[in-house]
FIBANU-738498 format. One record per residue (C-alpha): residue number from 1; x, y, z. Coordinates in steps of 0.02 Angstrom, whole numbers. Layout:
! residues N
[NUM; [X; Y; Z]]
...
! end
This chain:
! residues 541
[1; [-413; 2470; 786]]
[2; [-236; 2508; 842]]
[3; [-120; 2361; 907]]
[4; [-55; 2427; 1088]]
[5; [137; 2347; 1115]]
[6; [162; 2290; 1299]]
[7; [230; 2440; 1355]]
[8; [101; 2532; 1314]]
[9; [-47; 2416; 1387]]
[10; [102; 2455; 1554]]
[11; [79; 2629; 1536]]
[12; [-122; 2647; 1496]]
[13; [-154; 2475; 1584]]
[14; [-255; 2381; 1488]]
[15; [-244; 2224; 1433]]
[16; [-328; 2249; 1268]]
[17; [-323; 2337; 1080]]
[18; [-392; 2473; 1096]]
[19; [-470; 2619; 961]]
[20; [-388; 2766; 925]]
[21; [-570; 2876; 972]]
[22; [-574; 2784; 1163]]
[23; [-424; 2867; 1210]]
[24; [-433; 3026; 1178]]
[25; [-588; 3037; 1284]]
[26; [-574; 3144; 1453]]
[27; [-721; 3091; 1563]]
[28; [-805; 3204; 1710]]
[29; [-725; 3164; 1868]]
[30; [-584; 3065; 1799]]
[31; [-459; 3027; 1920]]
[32; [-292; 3106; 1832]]
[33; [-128; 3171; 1896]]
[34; [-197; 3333; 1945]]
[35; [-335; 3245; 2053]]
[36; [-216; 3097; 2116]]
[37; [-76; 3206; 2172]]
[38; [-140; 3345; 2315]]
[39; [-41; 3320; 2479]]
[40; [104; 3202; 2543]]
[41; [4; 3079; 2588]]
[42; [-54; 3053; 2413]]
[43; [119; 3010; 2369]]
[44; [147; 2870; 2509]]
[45; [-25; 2791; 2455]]
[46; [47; 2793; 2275]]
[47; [214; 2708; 2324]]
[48; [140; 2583; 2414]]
[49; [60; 2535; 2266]]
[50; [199; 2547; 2156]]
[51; [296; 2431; 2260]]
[52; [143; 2318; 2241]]
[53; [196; 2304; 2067]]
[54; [368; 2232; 2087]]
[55; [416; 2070; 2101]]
[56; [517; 1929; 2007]]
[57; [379; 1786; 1959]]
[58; [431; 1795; 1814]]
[59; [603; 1790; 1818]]
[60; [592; 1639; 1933]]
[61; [509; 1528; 1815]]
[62; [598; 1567; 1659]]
[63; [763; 1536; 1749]]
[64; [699; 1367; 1823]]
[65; [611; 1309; 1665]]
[66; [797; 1346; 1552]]
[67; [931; 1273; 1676]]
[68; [948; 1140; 1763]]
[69; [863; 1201; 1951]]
[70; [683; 1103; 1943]]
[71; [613; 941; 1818]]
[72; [458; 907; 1764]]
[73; [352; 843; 1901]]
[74; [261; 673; 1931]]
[75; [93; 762; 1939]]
[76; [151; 891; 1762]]
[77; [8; 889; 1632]]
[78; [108; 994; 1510]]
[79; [132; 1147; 1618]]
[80; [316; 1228; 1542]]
[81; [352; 1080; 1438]]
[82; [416; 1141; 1279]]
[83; [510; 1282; 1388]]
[84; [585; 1124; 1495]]
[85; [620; 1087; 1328]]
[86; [723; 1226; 1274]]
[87; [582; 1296; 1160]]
[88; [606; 1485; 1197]]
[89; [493; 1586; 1079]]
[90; [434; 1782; 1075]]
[91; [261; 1730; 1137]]
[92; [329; 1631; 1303]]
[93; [213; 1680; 1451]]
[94; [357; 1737; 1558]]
[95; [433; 1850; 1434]]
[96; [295; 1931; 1390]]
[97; [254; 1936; 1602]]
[98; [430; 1982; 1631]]
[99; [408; 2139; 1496]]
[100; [252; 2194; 1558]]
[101; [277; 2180; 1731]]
[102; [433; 2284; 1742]]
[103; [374; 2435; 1607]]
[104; [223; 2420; 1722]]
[105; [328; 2459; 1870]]
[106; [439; 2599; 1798]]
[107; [250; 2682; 1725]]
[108; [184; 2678; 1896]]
[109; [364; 2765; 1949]]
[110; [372; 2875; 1846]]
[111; [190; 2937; 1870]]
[112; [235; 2942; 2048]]
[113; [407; 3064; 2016]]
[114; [294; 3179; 1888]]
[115; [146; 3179; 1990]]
[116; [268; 3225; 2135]]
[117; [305; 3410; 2048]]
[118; [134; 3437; 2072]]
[119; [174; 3443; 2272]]
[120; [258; 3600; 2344]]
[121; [333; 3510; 2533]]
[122; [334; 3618; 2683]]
[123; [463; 3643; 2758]]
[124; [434; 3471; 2904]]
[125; [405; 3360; 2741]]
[126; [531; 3404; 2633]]
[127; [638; 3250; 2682]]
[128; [501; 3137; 2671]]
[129; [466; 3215; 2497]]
[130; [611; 3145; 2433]]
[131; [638; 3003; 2511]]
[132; [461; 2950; 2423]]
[133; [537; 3013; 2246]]
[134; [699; 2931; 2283]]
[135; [595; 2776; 2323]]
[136; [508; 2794; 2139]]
[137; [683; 2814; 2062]]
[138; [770; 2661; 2144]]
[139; [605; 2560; 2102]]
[140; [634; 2632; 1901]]
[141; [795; 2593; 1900]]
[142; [753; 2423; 1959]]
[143; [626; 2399; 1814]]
[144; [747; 2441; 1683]]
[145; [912; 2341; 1748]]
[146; [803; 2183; 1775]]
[147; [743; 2231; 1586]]
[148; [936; 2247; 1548]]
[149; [979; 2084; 1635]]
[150; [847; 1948; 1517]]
[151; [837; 2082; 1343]]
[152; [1030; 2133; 1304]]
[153; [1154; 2025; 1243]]
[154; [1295; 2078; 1318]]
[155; [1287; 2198; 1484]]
[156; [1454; 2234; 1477]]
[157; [1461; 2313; 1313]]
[158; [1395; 2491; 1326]]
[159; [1347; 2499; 1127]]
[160; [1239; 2338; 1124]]
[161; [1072; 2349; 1113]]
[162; [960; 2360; 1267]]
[163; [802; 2402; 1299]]
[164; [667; 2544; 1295]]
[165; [717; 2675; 1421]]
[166; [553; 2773; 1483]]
[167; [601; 2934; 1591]]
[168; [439; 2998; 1580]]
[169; [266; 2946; 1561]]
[170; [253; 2920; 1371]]
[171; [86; 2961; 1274]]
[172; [-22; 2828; 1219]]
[173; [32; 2838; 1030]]
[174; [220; 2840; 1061]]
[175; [322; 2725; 996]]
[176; [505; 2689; 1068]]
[177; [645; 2598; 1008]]
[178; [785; 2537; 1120]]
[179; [904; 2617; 1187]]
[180; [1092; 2568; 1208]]
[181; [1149; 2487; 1385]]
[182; [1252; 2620; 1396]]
[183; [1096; 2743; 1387]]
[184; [1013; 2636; 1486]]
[185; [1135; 2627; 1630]]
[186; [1156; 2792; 1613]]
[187; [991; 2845; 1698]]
[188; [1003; 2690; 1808]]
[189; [1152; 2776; 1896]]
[190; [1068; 2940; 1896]]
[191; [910; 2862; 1974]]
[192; [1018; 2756; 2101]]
[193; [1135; 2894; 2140]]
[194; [973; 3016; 2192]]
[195; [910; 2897; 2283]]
[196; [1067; 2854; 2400]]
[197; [1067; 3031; 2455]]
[198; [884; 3077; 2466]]
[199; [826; 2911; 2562]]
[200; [781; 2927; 2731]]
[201; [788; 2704; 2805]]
[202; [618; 2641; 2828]]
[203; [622; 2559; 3044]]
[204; [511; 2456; 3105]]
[205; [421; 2593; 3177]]
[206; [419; 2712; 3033]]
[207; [381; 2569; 2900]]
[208; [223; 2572; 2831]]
[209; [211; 2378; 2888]]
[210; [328; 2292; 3020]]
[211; [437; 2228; 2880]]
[212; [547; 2394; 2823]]
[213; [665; 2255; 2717]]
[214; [531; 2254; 2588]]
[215; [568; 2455; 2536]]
[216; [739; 2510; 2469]]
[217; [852; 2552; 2581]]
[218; [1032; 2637; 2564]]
[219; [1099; 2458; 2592]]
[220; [986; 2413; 2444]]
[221; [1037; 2546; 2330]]
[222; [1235; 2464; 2389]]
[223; [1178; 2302; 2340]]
[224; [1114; 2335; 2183]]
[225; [1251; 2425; 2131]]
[226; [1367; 2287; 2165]]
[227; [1256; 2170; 2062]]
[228; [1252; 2290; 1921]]
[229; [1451; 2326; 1926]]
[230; [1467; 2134; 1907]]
[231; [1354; 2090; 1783]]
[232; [1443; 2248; 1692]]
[233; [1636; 2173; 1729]]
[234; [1663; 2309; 1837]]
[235; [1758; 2221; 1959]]
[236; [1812; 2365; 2047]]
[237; [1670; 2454; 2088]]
[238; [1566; 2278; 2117]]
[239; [1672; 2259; 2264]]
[240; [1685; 2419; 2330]]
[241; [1482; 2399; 2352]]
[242; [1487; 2205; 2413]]
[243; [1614; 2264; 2531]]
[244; [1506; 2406; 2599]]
[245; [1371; 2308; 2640]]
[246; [1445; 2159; 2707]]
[247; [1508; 2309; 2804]]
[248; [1328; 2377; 2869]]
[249; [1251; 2182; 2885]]
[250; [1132; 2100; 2925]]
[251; [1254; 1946; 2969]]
[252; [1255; 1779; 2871]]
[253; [1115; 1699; 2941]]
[254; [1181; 1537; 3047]]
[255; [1112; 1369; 3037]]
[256; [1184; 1286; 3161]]
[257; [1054; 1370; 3311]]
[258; [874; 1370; 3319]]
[259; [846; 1188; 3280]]
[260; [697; 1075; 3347]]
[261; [778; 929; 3457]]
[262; [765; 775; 3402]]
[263; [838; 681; 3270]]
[264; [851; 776; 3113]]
[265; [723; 707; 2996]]
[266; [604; 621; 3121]]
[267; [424; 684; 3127]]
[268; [440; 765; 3289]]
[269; [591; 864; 3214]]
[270; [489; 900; 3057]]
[271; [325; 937; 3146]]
[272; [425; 1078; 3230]]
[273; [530; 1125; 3097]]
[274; [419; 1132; 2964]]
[275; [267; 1203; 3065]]
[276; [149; 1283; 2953]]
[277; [54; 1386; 3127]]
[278; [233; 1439; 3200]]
[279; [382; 1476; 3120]]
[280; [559; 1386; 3143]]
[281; [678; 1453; 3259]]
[282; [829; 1418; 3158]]
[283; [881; 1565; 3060]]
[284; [897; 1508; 2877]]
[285; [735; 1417; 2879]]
[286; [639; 1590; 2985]]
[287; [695; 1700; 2844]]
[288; [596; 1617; 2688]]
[289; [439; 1591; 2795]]
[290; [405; 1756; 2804]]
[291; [308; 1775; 2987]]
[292; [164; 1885; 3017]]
[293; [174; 2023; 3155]]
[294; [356; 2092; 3191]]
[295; [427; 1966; 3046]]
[296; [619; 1923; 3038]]
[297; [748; 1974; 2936]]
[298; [865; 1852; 2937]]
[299; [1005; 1908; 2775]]
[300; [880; 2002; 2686]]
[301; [929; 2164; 2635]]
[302; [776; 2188; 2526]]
[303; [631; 2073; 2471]]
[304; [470; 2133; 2392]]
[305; [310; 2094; 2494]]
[306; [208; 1967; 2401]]
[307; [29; 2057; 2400]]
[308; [-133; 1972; 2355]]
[309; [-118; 2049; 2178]]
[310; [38; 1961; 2147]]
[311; [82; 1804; 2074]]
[312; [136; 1672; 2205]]
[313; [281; 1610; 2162]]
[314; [259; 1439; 2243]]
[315; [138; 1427; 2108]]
[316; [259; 1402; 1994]]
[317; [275; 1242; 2073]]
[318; [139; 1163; 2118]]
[319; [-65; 1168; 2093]]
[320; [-110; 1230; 2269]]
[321; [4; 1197; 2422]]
[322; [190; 1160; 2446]]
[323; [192; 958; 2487]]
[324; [165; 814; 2388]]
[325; [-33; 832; 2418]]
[326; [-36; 995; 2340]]
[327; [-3; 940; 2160]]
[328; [182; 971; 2115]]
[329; [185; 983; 1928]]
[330; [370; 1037; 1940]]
[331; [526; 963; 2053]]
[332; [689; 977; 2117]]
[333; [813; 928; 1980]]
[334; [914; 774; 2045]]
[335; [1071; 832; 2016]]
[336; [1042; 978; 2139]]
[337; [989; 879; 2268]]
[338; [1139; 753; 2262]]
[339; [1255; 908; 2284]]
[340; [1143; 960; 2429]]
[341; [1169; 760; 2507]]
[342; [1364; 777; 2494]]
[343; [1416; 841; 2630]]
[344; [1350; 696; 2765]]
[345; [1376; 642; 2950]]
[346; [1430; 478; 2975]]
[347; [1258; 415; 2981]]
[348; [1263; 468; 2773]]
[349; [1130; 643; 2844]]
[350; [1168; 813; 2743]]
[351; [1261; 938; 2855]]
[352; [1192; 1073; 2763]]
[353; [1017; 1150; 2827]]
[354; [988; 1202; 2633]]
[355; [938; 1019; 2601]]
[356; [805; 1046; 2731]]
[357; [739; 1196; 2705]]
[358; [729; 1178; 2483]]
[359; [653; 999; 2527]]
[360; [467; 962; 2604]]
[361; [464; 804; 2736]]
[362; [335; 711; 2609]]
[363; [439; 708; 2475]]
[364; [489; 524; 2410]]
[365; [666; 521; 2384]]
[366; [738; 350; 2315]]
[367; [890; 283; 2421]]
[368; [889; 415; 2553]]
[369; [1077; 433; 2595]]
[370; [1127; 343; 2475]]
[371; [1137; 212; 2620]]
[372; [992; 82; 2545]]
[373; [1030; -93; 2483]]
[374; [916; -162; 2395]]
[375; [887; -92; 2191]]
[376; [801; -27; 2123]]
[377; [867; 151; 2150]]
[378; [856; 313; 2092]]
[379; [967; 298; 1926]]
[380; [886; 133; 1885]]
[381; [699; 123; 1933]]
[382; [587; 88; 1808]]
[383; [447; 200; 1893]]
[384; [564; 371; 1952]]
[385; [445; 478; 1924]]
[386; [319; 409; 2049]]
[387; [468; 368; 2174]]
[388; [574; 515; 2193]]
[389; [463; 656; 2207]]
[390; [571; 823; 2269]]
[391; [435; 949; 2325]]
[392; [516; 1108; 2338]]
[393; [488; 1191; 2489]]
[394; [623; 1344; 2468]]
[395; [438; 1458; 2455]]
[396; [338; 1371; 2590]]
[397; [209; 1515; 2601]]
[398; [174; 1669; 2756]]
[399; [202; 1530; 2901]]
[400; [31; 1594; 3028]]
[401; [-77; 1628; 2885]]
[402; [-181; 1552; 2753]]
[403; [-63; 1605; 2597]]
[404; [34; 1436; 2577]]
[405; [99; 1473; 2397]]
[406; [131; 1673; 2434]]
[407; [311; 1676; 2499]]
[408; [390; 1870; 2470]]
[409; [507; 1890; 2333]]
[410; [711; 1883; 2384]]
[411; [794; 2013; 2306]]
[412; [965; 2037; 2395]]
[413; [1018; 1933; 2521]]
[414; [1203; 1936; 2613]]
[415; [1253; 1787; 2531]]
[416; [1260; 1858; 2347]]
[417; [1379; 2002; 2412]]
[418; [1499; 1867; 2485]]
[419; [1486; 1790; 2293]]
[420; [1492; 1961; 2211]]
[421; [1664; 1975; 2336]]
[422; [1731; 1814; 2282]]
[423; [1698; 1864; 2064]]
[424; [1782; 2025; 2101]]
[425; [1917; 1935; 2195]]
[426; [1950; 1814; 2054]]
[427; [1936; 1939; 1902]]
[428; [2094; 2018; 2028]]
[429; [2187; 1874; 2034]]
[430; [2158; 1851; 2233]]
[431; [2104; 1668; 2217]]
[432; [2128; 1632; 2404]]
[433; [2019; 1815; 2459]]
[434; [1897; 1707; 2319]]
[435; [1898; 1558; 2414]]
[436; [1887; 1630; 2586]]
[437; [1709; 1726; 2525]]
[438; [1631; 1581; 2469]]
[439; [1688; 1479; 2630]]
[440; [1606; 1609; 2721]]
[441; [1427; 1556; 2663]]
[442; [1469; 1380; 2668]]
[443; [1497; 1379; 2840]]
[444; [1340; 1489; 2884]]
[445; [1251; 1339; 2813]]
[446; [1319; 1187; 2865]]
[447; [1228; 1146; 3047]]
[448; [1309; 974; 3087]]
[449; [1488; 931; 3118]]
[450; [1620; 1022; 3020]]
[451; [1599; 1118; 2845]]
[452; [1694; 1079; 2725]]
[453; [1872; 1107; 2678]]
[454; [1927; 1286; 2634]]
[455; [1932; 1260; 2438]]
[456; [2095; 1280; 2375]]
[457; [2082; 1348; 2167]]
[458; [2215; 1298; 2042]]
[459; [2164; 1429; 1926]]
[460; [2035; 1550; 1895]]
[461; [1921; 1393; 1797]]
[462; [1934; 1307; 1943]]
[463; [1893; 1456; 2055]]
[464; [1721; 1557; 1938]]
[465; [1671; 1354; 1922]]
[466; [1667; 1363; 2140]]
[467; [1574; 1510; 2132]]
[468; [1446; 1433; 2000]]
[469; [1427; 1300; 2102]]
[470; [1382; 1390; 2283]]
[471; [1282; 1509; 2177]]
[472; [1193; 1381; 2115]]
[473; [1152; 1314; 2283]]
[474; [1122; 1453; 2374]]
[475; [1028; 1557; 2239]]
[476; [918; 1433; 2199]]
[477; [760; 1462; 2108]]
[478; [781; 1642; 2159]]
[479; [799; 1695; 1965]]
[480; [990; 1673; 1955]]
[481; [1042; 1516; 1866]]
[482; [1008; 1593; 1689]]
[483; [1108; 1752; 1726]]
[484; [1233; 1637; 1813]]
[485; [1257; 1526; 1678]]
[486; [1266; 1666; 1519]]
[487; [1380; 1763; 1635]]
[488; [1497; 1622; 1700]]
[489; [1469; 1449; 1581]]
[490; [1620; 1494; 1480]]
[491; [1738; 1563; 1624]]
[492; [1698; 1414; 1737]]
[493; [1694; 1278; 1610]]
[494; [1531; 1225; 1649]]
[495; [1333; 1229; 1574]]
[496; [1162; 1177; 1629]]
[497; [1177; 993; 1712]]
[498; [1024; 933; 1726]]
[499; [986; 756; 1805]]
[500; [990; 635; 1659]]
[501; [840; 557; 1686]]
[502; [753; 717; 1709]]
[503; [801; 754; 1522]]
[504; [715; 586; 1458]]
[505; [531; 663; 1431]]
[506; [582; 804; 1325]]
[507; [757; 713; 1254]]
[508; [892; 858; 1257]]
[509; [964; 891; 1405]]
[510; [1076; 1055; 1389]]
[511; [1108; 1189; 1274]]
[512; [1278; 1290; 1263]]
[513; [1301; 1428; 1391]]
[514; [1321; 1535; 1233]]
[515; [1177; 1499; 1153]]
[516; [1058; 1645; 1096]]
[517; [935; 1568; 1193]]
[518; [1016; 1656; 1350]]
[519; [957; 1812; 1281]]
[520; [763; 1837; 1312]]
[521; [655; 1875; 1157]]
[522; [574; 2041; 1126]]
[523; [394; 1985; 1159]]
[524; [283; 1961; 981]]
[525; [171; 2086; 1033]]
[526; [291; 2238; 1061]]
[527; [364; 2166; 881]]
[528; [202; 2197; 813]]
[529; [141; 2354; 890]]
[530; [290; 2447; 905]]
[531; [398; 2463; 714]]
[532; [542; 2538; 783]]
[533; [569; 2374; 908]]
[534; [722; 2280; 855]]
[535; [735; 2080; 891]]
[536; [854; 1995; 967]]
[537; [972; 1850; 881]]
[538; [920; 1719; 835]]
[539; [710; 1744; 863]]
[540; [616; 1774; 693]]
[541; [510; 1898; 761]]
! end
């Protein structure tokens, strides 16, 4: 028996070891390249199952289960607990997820730009063609950049070490080391830079569903390069993206329209606004319920369609629906919550529609408002767990359907390019063009009364701490906050600030934003499959 490393159970898809005489078996009627790859259509049925790989489960719950964005819930029977905990190891369920997933997804892309040289385009497909290869090679380069983002050190340095680049579909018995970022990148920018000019924009009437968001776009391919030019330090060219598509839109989406009448917070209001058989009419809540039929945009520039094969990320949350009766074995952290609650009306209500839609209506919060008189409260009950129970309701499920915990995955949204904006801005000494940019989203999302103040930075601390802060607001449990926090802790001053009484079951509440820890472990099984894979710091194995 030979051990198979992750990326290769990703490229033969298996999920098993397997012996060296199985696979060199070619069975009669054995559906292989030659047979899967005959006509155009072939190659849209194969995309639309290699976007079917991609999504970010993974990502989500190791960034919520390191920082400071969820706690352990009043219903938790162990579920993350040492991770909670700070206990990051090389057999981790979401490393090892996060590893296969995305060598699954650049296998199944690559298979899909191979196969496509089996295909000779008349002359009426030949732009469809490519768009469907340039499709594959914005989806690879996707694989190996989120790869990039949780395995290297340092994504700046060219020369560090990152991660396994596969430009072709590798045979079963090779073994491949990592590659340098600067490799790495290398063929990301290749891959991004064919697809810009060979992708023809998915509309809702050429889309292969109503929802043409969920494929790459040009506007994607912008976004992502601003993302990557950041998390590189390339200031520069990270703005000269964010700036493009803030340039083609969509808009901000508003909060301040679209809202049930009523008094905010009363059940009629929440009956309507949180309508699990409609869908809200206020923008910012519409666009993470993710309506059946035409849909709605909203900010998105791309999200990946959460398919029936996919993990649901509301089930990182809770046992089976999103609301207290569903089982919520993980919450909102405090702390996030009381920033969400600063910005009140005079009646002590949150002006910002964030702390609605992250929230569920049967949540128990302790002291709502911060307006109670009588102890105990919050910081001082005896029985907190039981009494302020945050439900997260960010990932409320496909609103007309009956997939409560299967919200689609956010990948860009308008927001992040206003933050990518406001980095650039600072690293360039513009502190007011910084403040202006993350004003921007603050005012999209505050729906009562006035937003607040334009910030006004005394330095760059002050200013990357800002931008930490909106980030982790608006970005919330949408895989940022580790990333954030590697990428900014030191710049801004600031590390994981968790609620204090969320840190009393596992007794630590924070670990240095420069901690190896903020570097993902190779997973145990590609250590011990593969000899030429190198660990990380700090990780025995």
């Amino acid at each position: 028996m030979k051990k198979l490393s992750l990326l290769l159970v990703a490229i033969v898809g298996l999920t098993f070891n397997s012996c060296e005489d199985a696979y060199h078996i070619v069975q009669d009627g054995e559906l292989n390249d030659a047979a899967t790859f005959k006509t155009l259509d072939d190659m849209k049925l194969y995309l639309l199952g290699t976007y079917d790989y991609a999504d970010t489960h993974a990502e989500v719950g190791l960034t919520a289960n390191m920082t400071d964005e969820i706690t352990l819930g009043s219903q938790n029977a162990g579920q993350e607990r040492d991770l909670y905990g700070f206990i990051l190891l090389s057999n981790d369920a979401f490393v090892e997820e996060m590893w296969l997933t995305e060598y699954s997804l650049i296998n199944r892309a690559n298979r899909l730009i191979e196969g496509a040289s089996r295909i000779t385009p008349t002359p009426a497909e030949e732009a469809e063609y490519n768009s469907i290869v340039a499709h594959a090679k914005a989806l690879r380069a996707y694989g190996h950049f989120q790869l990039l983002t949780y395995f290297s050190t340092d994504l700046s340095n060219d020369s560090a070490l990152g991660v396994c680049k596969v430009d072709h579909v590798p045979s079963i018995t090779e073994k491949l080391p990592r590659s340098t970022n600067g490799e790495v990148f290398a063929l990301i920018e290749s891959d991004l830079n064919d697809a810009y000019a060979n992708l023809v924009d998915y509309t809702t009437a050429t889309a292969p569903n109503t929802h043409p968001w969920t494929f790459f776009s040009k506007n994607a391919v912008n976004a992502f390069r601003a993302r990557m030019y950041l998390y590189r330090k390339n200031y520069a060219l990270a703005l000269q993206y964010a700036d493009q598509v803030i340039a083609a839109g969509p808009a901000l989406a508003v909060s301040n329209t679209g809202l049930p009448a009523g008094t905010v917070g009363s059940t009629a209001w929440n009956n309507a606004f949180y309508s699990q058989t409609t869908f809200s009419n206020n923008p910012y809540k519409r666009m993470f319920t993710d309506p059946t039929g035409a849909g709605y945009q909203g900010e998105i520039i791309l999200s990946f369609e959460m398919g029936t094969s996919k993990s649901a990320v509301a089930g990182l949350f809770y046992f089976n629906r999103t609301q207290f009766s569903g089982g919520p074995y993980h919450e909102m952290d405090r702390n996030v919550f009381n920033l969400l609650e600063q910005n009140t009306n005079a009646a002590h209500q949150s002006n910002d529609i964030r702390r609605y839609v992250y929230i569920d209506p049967t949540s128990k919060i302790d002291q709502p408002g911060y307006t109670g008189s009588t102890a105990p409260y919050f910081d001082t009950d005896g029985n907190y767990k039981f009494t302020d129970v945050l439900c997260i309701d960010k990932y409320p499920g496909k609103v007309g359907t009956n997939r409560e915990l299967q919200s689609d995955y956010k990948i860009f949204r308008m927001s992040e390019m206003y933050f990518i904006r406001a980095e650039a801005l600072i690293a360039a000494g513009d502190l007011t063009g910084a403040a202006n940019a993350v004003q921007a989203v603050r005012i999209a999302r505050t729906f009562r009364n006035s937003p607040p103040a334009l910030p006004v930075y005394a330095n760059a601390t002050a200013a990357w701490a800002d931008v930490l802060l909106e980030r982790r607001l608006e970005l919330y449990l949408e895989g940022h906050r580790y990333i954030d926090l590697k990428r900014l802790g030191t710049l801004a001053n600031a590390g994981i600030d968790r609620y204090s009484r969320d840190c009393e079951q596992v007794n630590v509440c924070s670990i240095p934003t420069t901690d190896t820890r903020f570097t993902a472990p190779i997973p145990i099984r590609e250590m011990n499959a593969n000899p030429q894979m190198e660990q990380n710091p700090g990780y025995d194995q």
